[in-house]
C-alpha positions as CSV (number, residue, x, y, z in Angstrom):
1,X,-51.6,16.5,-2.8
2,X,-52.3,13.3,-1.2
3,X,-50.0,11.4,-3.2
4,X,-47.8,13.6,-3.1
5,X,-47.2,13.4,0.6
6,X,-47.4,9.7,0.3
7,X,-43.7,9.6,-1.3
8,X,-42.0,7.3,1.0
9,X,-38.6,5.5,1.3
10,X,-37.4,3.0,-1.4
11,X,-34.2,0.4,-2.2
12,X,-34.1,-0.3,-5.6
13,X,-34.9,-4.5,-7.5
14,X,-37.8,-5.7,-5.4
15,X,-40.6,-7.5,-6.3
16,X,-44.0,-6.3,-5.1
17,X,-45.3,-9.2,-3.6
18,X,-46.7,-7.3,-0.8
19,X,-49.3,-6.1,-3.1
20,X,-52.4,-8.1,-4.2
21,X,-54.1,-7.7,-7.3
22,X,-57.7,-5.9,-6.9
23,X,-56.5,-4.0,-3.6
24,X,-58.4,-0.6,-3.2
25,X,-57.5,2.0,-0.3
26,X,-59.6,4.8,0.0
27,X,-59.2,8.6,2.0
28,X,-61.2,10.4,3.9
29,X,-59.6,14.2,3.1
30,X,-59.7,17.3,5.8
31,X,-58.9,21.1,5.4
32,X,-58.9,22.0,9.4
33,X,-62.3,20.9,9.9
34,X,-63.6,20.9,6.8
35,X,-64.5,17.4,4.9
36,X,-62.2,18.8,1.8
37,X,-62.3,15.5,-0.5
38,X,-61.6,11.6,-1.1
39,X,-58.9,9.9,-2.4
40,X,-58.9,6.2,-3.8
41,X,-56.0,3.7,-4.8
42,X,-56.5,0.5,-7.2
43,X,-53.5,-1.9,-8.3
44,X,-54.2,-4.7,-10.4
45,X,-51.8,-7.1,-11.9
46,X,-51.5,-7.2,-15.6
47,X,-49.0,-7.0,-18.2
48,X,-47.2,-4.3,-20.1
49,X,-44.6,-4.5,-23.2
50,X,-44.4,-8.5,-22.2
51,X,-43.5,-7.9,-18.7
52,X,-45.5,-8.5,-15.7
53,X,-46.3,-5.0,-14.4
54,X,-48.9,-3.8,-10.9
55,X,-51.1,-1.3,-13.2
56,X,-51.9,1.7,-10.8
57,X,-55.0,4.5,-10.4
58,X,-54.9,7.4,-8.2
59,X,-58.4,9.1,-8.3
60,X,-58.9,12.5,-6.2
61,X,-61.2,14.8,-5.6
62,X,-62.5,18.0,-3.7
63,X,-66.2,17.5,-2.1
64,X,-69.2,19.5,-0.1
65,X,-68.2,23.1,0.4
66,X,-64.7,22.7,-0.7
67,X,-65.5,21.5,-4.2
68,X,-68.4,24.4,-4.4
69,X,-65.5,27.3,-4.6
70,X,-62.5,25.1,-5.7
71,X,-62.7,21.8,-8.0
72,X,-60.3,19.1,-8.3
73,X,-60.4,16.1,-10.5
74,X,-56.9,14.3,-10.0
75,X,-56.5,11.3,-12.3
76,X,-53.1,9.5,-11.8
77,X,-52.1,5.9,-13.4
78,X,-48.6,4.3,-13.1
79,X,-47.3,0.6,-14.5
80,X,-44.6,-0.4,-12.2
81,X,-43.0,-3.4,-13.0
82,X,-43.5,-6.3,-11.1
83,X,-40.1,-7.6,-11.1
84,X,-37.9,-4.8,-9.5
85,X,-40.8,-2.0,-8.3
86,X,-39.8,0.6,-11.4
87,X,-42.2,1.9,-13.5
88,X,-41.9,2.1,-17.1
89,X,-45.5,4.4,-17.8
90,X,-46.5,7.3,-15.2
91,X,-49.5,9.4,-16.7
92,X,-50.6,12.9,-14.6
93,X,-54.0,14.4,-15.6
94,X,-55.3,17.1,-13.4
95,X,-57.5,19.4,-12.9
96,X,-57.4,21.8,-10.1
97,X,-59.6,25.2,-10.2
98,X,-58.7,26.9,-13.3
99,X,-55.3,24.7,-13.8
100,X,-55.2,22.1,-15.7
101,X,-52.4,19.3,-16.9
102,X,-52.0,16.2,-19.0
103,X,-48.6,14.9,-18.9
104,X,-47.3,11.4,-19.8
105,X,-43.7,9.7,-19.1
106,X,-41.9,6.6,-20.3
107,X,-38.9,5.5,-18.5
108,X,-35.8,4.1,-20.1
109,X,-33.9,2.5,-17.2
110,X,-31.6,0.7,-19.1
111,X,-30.3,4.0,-20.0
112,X,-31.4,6.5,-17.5
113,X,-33.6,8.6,-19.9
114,X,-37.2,9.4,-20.0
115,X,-39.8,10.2,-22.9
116,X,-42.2,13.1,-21.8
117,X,-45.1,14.4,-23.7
118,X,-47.6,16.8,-22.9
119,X,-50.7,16.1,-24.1
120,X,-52.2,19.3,-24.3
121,X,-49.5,21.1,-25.9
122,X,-49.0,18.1,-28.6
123,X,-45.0,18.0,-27.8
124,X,-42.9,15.1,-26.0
125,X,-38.9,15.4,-25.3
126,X,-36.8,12.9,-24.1
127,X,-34.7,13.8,-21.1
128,X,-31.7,12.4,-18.9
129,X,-32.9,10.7,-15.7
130,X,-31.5,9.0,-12.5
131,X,-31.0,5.1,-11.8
132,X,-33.5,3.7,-9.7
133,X,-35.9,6.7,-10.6
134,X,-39.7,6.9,-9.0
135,X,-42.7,8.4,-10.1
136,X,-45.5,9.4,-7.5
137,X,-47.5,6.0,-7.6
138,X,-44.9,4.1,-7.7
139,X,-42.8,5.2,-4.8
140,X,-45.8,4.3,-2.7
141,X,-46.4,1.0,-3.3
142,X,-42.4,-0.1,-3.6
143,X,-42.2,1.3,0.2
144,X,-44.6,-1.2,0.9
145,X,-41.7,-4.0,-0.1
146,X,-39.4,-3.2,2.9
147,X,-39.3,-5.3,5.3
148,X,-39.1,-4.4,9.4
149,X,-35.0,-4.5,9.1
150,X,-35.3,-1.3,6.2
151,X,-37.9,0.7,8.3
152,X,-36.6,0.5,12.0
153,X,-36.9,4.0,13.9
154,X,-33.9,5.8,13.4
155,X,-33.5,5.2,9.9
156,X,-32.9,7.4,7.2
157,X,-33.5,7.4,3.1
158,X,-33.2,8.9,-0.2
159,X,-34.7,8.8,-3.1
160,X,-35.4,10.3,-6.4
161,X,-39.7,10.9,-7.8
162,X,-40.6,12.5,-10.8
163,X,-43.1,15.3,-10.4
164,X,-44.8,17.1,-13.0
165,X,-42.1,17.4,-15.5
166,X,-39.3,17.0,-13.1
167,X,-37.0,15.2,-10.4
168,X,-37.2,16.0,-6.6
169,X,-34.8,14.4,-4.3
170,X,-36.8,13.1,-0.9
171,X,-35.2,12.7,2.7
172,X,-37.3,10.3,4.9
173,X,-36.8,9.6,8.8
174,X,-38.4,6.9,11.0
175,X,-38.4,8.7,14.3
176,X,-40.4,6.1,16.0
177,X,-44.0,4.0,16.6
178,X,-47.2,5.7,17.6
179,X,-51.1,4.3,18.2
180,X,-53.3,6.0,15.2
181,X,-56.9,6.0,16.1
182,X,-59.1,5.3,13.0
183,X,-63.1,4.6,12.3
184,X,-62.1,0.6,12.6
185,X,-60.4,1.0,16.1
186,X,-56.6,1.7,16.8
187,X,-53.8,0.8,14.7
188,X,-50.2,-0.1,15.4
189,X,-48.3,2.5,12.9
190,X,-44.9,3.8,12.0
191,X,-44.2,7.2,12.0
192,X,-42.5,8.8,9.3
193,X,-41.4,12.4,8.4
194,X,-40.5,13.0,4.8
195,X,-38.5,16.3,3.8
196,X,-40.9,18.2,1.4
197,X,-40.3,21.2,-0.6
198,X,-41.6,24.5,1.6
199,X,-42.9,27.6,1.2
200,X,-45.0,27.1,-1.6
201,X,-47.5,24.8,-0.2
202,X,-45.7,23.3,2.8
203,X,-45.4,25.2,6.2
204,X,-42.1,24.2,6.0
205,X,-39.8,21.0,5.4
206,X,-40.4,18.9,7.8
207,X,-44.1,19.8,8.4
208,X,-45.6,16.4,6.8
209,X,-46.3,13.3,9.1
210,X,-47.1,9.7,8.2
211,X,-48.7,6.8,9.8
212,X,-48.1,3.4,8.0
213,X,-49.6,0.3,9.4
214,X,-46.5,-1.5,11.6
215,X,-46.6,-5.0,9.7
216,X,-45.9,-6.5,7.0
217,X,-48.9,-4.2,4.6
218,X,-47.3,-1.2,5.5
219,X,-50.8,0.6,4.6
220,X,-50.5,4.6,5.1
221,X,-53.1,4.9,8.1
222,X,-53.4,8.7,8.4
223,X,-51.2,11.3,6.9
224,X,-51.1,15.2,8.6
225,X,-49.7,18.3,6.6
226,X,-49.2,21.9,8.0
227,X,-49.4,24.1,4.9
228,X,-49.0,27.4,4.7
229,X,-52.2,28.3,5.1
230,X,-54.1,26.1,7.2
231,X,-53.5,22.0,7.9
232,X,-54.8,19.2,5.8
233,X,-55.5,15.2,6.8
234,X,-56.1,12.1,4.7
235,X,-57.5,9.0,7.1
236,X,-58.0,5.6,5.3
237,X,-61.5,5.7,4.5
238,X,-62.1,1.6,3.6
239,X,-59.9,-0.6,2.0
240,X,-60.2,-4.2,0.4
241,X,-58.5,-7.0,-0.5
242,X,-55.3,-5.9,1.2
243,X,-52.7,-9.0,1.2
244,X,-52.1,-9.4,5.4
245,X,-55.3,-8.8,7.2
246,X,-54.9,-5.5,9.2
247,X,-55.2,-5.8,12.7
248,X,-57.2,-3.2,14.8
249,X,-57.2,-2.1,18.4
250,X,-60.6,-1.4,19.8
C-alpha cells in the first residue's frame, strides 16, 4: 500500500540524475495508533539489455500486533532506465494474509505493448499499453526528476502506472507548502494530493496526502491515507546516501 500511494506526477525523457546509486529510504508504518509495519527502498545503478538502468527494491512488511493477525511480505523490483525514467522490467510478488501474487512485466515502448506473466499460474500474454507508461517503482523515483518550475503549488498532472495486471490513470495537485515534523527535526515539504481509486480501500478519492521534501531530493517525508476503515501513516524512518543533503528544522 505504501507504494501505492507514493504514485506521483511524471513528464516523460528524463534522466534520473537526482538519484544516487546505493540510496536507501526506509518507513516507519501506522494503522491509527498502531505501529502496523516498515517499508524500505534501494536503487542501485547497473545495467540491463546493454542500457544503463536504476535497478529498484521495494520491501514491505506488517510488524508487532499487526503482523500477529495479518501478514504481509511485499517484494517489489523495477529497472527503470536511466536515460529517459521508463522501465523496461517491473516484477510484483506479494503476500498479504491468505492472498498471494507473483506477477512479472516487460515493457515494449517502442511499440506501446507489454509482456505479462504470471508466475504462479505459468501463463504470460502480451498486451497493448500507453506511451510514456509507469509502473509503481518507477513513478516514484521519475517524480524525483522535476525540477521546482514542474512542481509549483497549483499545478496539476496526469499520468498512466501499471498495477497488478493493469493501467490506472492518476490525477495529482500541488495545493501548496507545509512544515512536516519528523524524528530528525522539521522539514520543508510539498504537499501533494493524488486522486486514488475509492471505495475499496480508500475513504474516498482525494483522501491520500503527501509530503515530499521541498528541494531538489524531493524525498516523500510522510504520507497520510483515510481508508475506509480506519487511517494509515508511513514517516521516513532513516535514509542514506541520498544525493542533496536534507536539511532539518530543529
Amino acid at each position: 500500500m505504501l507504494f501505492t500511494l507514493s504514485i506521483l506526477a511524471i513528464v516523460n525523457g528524463q534522466k534520473l540524475t537526482n538519484i544516487q546509486s546505493g540510496e536507501t529510504l526506509r518507513y516507519r508504518i501506522h494503522y491509527g495508533l498502531l505501529n502496523a509495519g516498515t517499508a524500505t527502498l534501494t536503487a542501485t545503478k547497473t545495467t540491463y539489455r546493454g542500457q544503463p538502468h536504476l535497478y529498484v527494491k521495494g520491501y514491505g512488511r506488517t510488524t508487532g500486533a499487526v503482523r500477529a493477525f495479518f501478514k504481509v511480505e511485499d517484494h517489489y523490483e523495477s529497472y527503470i532506465n536511466y536515460n529517459n525514467g521508463l522501465p523496461s522490467f517491473y516484477v510484483r510478488n506479494v503476500q498479504e494474509g491468505g492472498y498471494t501474487q507473483h506477477l512479472e512485466t516487460a515493457f515494449n515502448h517502442g511499440n506501446n505493448t507489454l509482456l505479462l506473466t504470471d508466475r504462479e499460474k505459468n501463463t504470460t500474454k502480451q498486451l497493448k499499453s500507453v506511451r510514456g507508461m509507469q509502473d509503481m517503482l518507477s513513478a516514484f523515483y521519475f517524480l524525483r526528476t522535476l525540477d521546482d518550475s514542474e512542481l509549483r503549488v497549483g499545478t496539476v498532472r496526469k499520468l498512466n502506472v501499471w498495477i497488478d495486471d493493469e493501467m490506472f490513470p492518476f490525477q495529482l495537485r500541488v495545493v501548496g507548502t507545509e512544515r512536516v515534523k519528523t524524528r530528525f527535526g522539521y522539514v520543508n515539504c510539498l504537499k501533494i494530493i493524488p486522486q486514488v481509486i475509492s471505495g475499496r480501500v480508500f475513504k474516498d478519492k482525494e483522501g491520500v496526502t503527501l509530503y515530499v521534501s521541498n528541494d531538489r531530493n524531493h524525498v516523500p517525508v510522510s504520507i497520510r491515507a483515510e481508508l475506509v476503515v480506519g487511517s494509515l501513516t508511513a514517516s521516513l524512518d532513516s535514509f542514506s546516501n541520498v544525493k542533496y543533503p536534507l536539511t532539518f528544522i530543529k
